[in-house]
KEKE-3310 file (N, C-alpha, C; in steps of 0.2 Angstrom, whole numbers, plus 5000, padded with zeros to 4 digits):
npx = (5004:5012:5013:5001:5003:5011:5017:5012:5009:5025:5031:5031:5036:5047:5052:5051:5046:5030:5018:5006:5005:5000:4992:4983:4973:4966:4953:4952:4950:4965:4964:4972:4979:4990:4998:4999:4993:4981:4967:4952:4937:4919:4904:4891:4884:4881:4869:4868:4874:4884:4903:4915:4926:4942:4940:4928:4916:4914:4906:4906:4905:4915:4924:4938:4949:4962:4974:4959:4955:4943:4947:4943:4927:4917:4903:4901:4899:4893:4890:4894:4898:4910:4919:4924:4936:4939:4956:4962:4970:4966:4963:4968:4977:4974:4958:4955:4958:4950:4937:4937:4934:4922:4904:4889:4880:4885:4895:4908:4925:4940:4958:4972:4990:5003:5009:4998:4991:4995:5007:5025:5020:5009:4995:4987:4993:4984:4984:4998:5017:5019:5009:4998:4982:4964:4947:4930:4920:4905:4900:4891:4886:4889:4895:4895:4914:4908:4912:4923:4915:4901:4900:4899:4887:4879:4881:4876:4864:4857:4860:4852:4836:4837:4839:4823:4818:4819:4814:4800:4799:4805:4818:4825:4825:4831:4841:4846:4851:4858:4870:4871:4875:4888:4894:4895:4905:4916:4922:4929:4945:4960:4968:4965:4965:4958:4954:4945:4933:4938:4936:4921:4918:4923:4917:4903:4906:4906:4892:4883:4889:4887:4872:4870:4873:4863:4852:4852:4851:4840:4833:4836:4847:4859:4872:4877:4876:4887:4898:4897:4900:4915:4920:4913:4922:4934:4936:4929:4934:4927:4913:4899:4886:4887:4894:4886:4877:4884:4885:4871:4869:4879:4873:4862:4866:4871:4883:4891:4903:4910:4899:4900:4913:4910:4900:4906:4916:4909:4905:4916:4921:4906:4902:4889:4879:4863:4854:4863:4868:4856:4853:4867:4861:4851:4857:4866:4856:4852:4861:4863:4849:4855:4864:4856:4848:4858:4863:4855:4852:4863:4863:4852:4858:4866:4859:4851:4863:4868:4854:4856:4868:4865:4854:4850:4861:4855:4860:4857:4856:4846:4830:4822:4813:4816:4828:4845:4863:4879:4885:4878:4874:4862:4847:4842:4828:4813:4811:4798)
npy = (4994:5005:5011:5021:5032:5041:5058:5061:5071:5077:5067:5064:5076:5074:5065:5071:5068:5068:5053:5053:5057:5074:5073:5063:5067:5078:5091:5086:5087:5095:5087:5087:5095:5103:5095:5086:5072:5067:5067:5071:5068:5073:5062:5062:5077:5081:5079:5087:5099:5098:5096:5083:5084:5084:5069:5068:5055:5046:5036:5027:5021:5010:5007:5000:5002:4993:4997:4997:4988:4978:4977:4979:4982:4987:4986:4972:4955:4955:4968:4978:4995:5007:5013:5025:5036:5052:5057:5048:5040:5024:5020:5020:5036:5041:5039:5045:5061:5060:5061:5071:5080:5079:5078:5074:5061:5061:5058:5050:5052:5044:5047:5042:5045:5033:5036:5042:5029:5013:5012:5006:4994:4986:4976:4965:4957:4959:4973:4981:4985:5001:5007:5017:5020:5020:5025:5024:5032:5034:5045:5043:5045:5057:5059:5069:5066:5067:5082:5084:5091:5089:5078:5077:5085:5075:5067:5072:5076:5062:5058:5068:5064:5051:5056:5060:5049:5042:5050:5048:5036:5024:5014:5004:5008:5022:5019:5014:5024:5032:5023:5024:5037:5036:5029:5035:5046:5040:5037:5049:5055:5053:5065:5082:5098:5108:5114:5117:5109:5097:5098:5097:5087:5079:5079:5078:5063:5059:5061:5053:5040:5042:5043:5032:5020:5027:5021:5007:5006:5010:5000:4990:4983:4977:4970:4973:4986:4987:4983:4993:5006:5008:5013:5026:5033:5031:5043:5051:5052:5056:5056:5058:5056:5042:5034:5036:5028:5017:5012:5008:4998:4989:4987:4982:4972:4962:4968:4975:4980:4984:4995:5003:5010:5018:5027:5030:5038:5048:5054:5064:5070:5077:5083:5088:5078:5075:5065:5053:5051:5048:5036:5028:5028:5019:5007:5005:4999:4987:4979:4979:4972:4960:4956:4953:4944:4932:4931:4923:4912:4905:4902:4895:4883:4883:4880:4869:4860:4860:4856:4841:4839:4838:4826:4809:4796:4780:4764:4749:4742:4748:4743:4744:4740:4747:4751:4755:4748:4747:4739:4731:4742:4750:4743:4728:4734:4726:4714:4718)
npz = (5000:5000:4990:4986:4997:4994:4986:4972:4962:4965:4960:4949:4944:4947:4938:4926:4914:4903:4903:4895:4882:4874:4863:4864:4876:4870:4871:4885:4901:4915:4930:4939:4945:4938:4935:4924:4926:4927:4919:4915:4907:4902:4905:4909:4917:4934:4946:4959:4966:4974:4979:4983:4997:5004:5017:5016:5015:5000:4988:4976:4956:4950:4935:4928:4912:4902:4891:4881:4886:4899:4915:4929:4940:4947:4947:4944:4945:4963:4963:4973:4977:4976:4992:5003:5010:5005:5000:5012:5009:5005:4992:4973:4970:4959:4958:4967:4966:4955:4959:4968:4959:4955:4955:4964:4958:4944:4929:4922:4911:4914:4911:4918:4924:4926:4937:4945:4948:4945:4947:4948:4951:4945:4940:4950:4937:4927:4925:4918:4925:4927:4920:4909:4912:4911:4919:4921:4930:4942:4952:4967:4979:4994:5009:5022:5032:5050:5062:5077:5084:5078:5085:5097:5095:5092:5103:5115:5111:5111:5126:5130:5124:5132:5146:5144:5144:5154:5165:5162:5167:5158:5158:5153:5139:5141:5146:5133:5127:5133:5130:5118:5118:5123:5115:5104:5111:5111:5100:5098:5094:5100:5100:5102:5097:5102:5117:5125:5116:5123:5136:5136:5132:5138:5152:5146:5147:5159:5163:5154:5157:5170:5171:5165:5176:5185:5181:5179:5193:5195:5191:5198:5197:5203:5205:5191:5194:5204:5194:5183:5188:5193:5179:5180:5188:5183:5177:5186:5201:5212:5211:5217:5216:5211:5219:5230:5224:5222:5233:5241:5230:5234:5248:5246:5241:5253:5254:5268:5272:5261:5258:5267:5266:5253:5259:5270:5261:5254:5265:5269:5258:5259:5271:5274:5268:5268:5264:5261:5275:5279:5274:5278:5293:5290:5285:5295:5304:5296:5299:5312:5314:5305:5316:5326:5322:5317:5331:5338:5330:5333:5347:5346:5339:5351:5361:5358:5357:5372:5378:5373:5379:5393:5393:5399:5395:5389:5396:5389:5377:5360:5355:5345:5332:5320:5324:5323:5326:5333:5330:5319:5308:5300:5295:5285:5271:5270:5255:5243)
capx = (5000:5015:5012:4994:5003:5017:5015:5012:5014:5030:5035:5030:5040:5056:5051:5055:5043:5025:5017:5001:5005:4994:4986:4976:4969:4967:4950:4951:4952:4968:4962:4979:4984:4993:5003:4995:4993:4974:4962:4943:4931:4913:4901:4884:4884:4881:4862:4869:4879:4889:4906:4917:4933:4947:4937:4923:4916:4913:4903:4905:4905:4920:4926:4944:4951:4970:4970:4953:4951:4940:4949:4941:4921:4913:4895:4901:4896:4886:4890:4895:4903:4918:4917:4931:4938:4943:4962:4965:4975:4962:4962:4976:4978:4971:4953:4954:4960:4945:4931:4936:4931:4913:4895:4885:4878:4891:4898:4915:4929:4946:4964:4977:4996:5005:5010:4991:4988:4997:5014:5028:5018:5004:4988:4986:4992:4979:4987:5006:5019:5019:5004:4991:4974:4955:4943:4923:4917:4900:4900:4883:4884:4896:4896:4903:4915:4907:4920:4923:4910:4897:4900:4898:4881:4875:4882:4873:4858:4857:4860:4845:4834:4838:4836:4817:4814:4821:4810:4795:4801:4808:4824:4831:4826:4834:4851:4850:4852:4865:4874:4873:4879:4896:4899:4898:4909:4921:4924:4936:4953:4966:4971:4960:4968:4953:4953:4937:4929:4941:4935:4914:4918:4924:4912:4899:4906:4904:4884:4882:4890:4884:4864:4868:4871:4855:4846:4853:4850:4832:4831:4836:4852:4864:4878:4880:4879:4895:4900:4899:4901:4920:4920:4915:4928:4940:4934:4928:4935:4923:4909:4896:4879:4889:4898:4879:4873:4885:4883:4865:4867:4882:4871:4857:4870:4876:4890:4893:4910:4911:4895:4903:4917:4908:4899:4912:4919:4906:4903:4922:4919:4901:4897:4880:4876:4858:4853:4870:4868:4851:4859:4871:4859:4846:4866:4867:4850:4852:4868:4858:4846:4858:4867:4851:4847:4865:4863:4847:4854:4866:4857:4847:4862:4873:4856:4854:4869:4866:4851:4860:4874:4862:4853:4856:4864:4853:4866:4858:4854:4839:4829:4817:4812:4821:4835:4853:4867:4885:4890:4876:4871:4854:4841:4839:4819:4813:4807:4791)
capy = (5000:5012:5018:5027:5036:5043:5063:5059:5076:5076:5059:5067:5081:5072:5057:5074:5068:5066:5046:5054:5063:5080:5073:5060:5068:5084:5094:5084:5093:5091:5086:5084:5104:5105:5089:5080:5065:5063:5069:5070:5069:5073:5061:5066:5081:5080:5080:5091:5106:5098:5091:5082:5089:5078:5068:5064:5047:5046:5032:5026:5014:5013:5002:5001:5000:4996:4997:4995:4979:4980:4975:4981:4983:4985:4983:4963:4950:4955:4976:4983:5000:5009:5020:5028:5042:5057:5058:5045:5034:5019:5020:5024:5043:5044:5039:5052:5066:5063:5061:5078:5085:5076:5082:5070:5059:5064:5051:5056:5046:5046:5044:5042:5043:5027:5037:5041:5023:5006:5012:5000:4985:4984:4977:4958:4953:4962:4980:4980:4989:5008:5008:5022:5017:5021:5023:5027:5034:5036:5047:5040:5048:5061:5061:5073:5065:5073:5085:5083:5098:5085:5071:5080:5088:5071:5064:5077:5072:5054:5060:5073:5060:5047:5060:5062:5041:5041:5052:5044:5028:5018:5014:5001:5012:5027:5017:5013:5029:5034:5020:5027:5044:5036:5025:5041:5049:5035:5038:5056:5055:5053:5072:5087:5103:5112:5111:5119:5104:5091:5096:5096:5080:5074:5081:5072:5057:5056:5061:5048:5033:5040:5042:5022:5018:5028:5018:5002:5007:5009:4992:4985:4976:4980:4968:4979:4994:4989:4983:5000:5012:5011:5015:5035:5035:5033:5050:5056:5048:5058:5057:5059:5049:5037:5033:5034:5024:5010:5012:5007:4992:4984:4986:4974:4964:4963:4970:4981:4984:4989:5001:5008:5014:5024:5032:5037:5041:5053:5062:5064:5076:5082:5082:5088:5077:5073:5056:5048:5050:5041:5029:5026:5024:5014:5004:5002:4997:4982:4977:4977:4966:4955:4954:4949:4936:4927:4929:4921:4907:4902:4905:4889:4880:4877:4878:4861:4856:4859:4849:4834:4835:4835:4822:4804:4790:4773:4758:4746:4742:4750:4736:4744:4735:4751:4755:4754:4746:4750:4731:4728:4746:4750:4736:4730:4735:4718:4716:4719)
capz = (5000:5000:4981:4988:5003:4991:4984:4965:4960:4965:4960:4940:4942:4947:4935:4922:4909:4903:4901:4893:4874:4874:4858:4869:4880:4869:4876:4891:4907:4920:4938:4946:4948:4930:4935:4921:4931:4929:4913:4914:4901:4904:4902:4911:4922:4941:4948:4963:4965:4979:4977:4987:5001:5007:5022:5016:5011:4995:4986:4967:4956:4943:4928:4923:4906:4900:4882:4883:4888:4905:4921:4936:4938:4954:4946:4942:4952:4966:4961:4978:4974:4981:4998:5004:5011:5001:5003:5015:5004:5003:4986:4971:4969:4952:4959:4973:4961:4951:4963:4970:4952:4953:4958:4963:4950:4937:4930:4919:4908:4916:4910:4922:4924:4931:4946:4948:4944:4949:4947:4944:4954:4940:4945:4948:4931:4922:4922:4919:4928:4923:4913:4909:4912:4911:4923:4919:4936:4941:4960:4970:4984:4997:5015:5026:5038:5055:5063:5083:5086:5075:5090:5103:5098:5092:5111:5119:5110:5112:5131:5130:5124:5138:5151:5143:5142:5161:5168:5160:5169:5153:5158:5148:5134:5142:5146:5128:5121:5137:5127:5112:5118:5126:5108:5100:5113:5113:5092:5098:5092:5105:5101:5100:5097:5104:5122:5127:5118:5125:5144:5135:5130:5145:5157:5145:5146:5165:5163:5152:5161:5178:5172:5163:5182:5189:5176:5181:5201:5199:5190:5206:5195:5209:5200:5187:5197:5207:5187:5180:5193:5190:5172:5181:5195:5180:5175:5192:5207:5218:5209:5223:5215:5207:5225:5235:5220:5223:5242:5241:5228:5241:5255:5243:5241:5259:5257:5271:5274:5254:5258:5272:5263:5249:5261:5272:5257:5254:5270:5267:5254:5257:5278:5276:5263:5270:5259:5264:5283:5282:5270:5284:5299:5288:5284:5304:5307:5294:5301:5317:5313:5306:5321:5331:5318:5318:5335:5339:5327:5336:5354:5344:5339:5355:5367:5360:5360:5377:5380:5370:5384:5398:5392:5402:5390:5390:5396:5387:5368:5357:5353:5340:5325:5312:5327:5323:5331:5329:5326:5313:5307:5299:5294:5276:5271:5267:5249:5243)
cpx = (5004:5015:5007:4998:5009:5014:5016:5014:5024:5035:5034:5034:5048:5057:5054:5048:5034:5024:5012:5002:4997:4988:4980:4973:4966:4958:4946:4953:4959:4966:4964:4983:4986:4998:5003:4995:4985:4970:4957:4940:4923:4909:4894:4886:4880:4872:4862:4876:4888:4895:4911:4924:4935:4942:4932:4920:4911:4910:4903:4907:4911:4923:4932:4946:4960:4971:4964:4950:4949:4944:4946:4933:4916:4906:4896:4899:4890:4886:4889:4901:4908:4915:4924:4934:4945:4951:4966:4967:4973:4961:4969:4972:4975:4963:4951:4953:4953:4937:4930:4932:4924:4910:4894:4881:4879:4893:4903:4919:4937:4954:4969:4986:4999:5005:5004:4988:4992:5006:5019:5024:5013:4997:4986:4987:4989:4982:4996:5010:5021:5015:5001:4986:4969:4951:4934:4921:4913:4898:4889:4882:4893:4895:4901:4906:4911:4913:4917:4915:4904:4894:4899:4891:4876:4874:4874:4864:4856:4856:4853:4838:4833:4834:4829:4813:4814:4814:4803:4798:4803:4814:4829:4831:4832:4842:4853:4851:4859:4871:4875:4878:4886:4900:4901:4904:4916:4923:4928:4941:4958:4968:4968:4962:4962:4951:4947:4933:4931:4936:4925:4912:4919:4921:4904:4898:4904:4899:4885:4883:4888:4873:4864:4868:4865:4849:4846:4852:4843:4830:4832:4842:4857:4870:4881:4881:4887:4898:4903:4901:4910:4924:4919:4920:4933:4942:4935:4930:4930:4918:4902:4888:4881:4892:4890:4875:4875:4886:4876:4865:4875:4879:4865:4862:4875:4882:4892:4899:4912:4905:4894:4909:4915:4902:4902:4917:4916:4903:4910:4922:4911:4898:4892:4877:4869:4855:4857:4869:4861:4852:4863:4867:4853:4852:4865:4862:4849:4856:4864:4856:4849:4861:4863:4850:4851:4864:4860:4848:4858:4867:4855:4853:4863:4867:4852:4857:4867:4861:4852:4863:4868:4858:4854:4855:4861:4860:4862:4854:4847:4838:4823:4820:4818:4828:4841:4857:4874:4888:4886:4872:4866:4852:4840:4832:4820:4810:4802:4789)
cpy = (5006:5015:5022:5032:5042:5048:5063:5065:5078:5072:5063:5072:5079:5068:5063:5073:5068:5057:5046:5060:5067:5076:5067:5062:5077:5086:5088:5089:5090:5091:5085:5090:5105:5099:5086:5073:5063:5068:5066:5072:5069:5068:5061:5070:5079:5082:5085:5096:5103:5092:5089:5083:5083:5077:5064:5060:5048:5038:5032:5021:5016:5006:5005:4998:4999:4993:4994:4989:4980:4976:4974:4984:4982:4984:4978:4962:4954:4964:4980:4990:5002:5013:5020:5034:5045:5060:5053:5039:5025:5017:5024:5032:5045:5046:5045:5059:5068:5062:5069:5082:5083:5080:5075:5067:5058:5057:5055:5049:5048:5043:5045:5040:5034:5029:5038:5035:5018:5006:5009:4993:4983:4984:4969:4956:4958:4971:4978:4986:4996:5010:5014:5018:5022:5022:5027:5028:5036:5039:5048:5044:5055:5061:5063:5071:5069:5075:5081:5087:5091:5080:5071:5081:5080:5067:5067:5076:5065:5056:5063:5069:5055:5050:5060:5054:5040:5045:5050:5036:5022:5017:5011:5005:5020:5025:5016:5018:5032:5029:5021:5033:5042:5032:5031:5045:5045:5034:5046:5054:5055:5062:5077:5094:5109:5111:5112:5112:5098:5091:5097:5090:5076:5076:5076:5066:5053:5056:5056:5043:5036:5040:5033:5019:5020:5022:5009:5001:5006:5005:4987:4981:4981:4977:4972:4987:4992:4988:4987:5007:5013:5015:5025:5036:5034:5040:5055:5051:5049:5060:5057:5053:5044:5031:5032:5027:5017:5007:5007:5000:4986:4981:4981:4970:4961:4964:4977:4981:4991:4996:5007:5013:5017:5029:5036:5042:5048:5058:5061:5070:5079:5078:5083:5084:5072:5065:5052:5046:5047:5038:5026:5024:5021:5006:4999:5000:4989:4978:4974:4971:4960:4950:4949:4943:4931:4925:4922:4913:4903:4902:4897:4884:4878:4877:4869:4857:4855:4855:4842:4832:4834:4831:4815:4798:4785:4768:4752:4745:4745:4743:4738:4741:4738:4752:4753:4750:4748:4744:4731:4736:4746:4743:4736:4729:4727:4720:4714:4711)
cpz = (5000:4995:4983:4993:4997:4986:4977:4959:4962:4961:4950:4940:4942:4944:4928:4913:4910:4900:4896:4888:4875:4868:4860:4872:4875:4868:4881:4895:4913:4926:4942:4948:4943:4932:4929:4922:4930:4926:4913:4908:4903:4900:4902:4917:4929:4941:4954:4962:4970:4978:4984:4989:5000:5014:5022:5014:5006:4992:4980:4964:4948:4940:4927:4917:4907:4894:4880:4884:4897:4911:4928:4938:4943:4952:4943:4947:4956:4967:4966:4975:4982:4985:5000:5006:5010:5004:5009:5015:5003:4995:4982:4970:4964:4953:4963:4970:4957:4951:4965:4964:4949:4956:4957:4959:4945:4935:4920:4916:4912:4912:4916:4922:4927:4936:4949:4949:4948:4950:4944:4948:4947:4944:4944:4942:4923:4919:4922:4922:4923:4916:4913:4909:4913:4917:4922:4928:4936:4949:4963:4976:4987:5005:5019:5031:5046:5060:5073:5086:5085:5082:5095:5100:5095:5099:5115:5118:5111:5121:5135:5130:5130:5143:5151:5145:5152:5165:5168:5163:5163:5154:5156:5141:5137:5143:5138:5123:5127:5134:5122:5111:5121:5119:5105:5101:5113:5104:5091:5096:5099:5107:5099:5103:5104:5113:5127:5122:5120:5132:5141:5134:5136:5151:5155:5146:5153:5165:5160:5155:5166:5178:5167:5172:5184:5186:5180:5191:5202:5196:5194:5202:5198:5207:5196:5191:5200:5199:5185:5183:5194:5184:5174:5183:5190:5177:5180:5197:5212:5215:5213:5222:5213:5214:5229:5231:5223:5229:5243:5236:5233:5247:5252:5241:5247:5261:5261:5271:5267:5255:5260:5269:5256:5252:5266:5267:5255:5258:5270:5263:5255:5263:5280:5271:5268:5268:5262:5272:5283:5278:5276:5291:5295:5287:5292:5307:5304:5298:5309:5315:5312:5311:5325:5327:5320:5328:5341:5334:5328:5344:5352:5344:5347:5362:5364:5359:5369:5380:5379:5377:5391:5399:5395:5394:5393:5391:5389:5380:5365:5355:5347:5333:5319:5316:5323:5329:5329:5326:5318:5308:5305:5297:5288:5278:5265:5261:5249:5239)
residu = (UNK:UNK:UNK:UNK:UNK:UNK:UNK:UNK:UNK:UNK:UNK:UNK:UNK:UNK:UNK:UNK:UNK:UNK:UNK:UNK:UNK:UNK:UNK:UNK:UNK:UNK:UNK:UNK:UNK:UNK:UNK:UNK:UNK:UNK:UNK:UNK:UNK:UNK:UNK:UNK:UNK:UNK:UNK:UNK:UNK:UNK:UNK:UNK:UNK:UNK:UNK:UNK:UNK:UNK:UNK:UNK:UNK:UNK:UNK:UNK:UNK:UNK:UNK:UNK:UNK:UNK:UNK:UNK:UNK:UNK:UNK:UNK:UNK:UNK:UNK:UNK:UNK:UNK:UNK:UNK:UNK:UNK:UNK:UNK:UNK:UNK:UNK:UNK:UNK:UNK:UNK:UNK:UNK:UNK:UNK:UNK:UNK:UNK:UNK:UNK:UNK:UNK:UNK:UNK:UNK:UNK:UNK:UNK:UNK:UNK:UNK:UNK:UNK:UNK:UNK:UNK:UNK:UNK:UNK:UNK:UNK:UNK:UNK:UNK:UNK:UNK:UNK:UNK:UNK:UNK:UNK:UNK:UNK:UNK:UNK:UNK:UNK:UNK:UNK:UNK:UNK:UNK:UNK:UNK:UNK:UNK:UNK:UNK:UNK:UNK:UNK:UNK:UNK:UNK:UNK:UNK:UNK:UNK:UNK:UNK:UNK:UNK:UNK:UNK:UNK:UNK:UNK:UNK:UNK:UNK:UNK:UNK:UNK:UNK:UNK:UNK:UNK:UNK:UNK:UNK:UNK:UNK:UNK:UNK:UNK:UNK:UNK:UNK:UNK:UNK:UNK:UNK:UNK:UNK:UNK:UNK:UNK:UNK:UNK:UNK:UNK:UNK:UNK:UNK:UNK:UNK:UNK:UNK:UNK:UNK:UNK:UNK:UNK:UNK:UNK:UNK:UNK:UNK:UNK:UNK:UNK:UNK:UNK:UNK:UNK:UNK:UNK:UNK:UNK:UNK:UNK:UNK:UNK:UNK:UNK:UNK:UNK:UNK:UNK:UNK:UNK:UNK:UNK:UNK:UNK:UNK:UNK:UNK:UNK:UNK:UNK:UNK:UNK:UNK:UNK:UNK:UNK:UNK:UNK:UNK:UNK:UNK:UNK:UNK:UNK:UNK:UNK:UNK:UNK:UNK:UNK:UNK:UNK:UNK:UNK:UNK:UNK:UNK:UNK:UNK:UNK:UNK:UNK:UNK:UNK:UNK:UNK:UNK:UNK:UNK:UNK:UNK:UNK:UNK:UNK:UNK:UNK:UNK:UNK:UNK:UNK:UNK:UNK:UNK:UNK:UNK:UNK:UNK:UNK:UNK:UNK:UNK:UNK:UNK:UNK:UNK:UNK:UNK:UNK:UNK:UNK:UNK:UNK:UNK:UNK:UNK:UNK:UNK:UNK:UNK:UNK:UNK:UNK:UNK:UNK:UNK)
# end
């Protein structure tokens, strides 16, 4: 693939010649800058005005020639067309060159240099190294890659939504648009020059995973609550509902010790938080209870143990019919 990455105008300048005699392509248009690298012919004009940048995914369906004999024919077989994104070296250079010079629905004749084209590799066999070729190109569609800006107000919508299903009590529908707005959010770039919307994006990211936990809190699935509730803390260490949330589903799954420690954690940062403090003594009333229970259960246990020992021991043998003995133990049941 390193022939597509490699700047073609250049590589024709320093190659010194042209591959493509003017009297071939002569009123053909060039579509390479004045490289002559890539001459268009028109053969039906575009159905829209709009043509396609570097970015955005382009759709179309193209036939190649090399001395006219046909090679390459996305409307064969089962006629899936080409998609691709303008500029970003998924395709050779000649095709790229001559999409930027479409309108939608156009559909054009192309010649292309080799360096536009297959180069010295060829092409399977069928094209030879350093050839000129053809290509009839018919452009189907254009989409605009969407910018960072784009991902965001989609996030925030998918967000927005949820929030509306939430409140109306649907909360696997509302967790499944909170899931939608973290996929989206979760397709940023590593590096985003713009740092005003790095920190909007990362501020979204924690709403979104903390209202997927609320959702899963008031469906009593308390597994997943402890589950996902690290996924914020990656974000926000002290995220306060996310910390109370997972407080309340440890304590339904009695884990007190873990429920102790998110809500000391949370009167820790926020002393008057009212919620938390009867969280903690509804906490200590459980715990109670259990206590009395356990105790009261083994209260049962060793008081009969103790009526066992104070019991007096027969000296001599059981004699019933089903007893045991320790020489002959139990009794076969006779058969029927």
């Amino acid at each position: 693939m390193e022939q597509w990455y490699r700047d073609p105008c250049r590589d024709i300048k320093d190659r010194g010649f042209r591959c493509i005699p003017p009297e071939d392509v002569e009123g053909w248009e060039d579509v390479s800058f004045g490289c002559a690298g890539v001459f268009k012919q028109l053969i039906t004009p575009g159905t829209e005005e709009r043509m396609p940048k570097e970015g955005d995914v382009c759709t179309c369906h193209a036939v190649g020639y090399h001395d006219d004999t046909e090679f390459e024919n996305t409307r064969a077989g089962k006629g899936y067309p080409m998609e691709f994104h303008c500029g970003g070296g998924q395709t050779i250079s000649g095709i790229e060159y001559a999409v930027l010079s479409m309108r939608v629905g156009e559909v054009a004749r192309f010649m292309l240099d080799p360096i536009f084209a297959y180069r010295e590799n060829g092409y399977h066999g069928h094209v030879p190294p350093d050839a000129v070729v053809e290509y009839e190109i018919e452009l189907l569609s254009v989409e605009r890659e969407p910018t960072e800006q784009d991902k965001l107000d989609q996030a925030t919508a998918f967000n927005e939504k949820g929030k509306a299903l939430f409140k109306a009590g649907e909360y696997e529908e509302a967790r499944d648009q909170f899931k939608e707005a973290k996929g989206v959010l979760g397709s940023f770039p590593w590096r985003i020059s713009d740092r005003e919307l790095v920190a909007k994006q990362a501020a979204l990211r924690i709403v979104v995973l903390a209202n997927q936990v609320q959702c899963l809190a008031c469906q009593e699935r308390h597994q997943e609550v402890v589950k996902l509730a690290p996924e914020v803390f990656r974000f926000d260490k002290d995220h306060l509902k996310t910390l109370y949330r997972r407080a309340q589903a440890h304590m339904a799954l009695v884990n007190y010790d873990e429920a102790h420690a998110d809500i000391a954690r949370i009167l820790a940062l926020d002393p008057s938080n009212k919620d938390t403090k009867a969280l903690l003594r509804r906490l200590q009333k459980e715990e109670a209870a259990v206590a009395r229970k356990q105790r009261g259960m083994y209260s049962n246990i060793w008081g009969g143990y103790s009526e066992a020992a104070e019991r007096p021991v027969s000296d001599s043998p059981q004699t019933d019919s089903g007893a045991a003995t320790a020489e002959t133990g139990p009794r076969p049941v006779a058969s029927e």
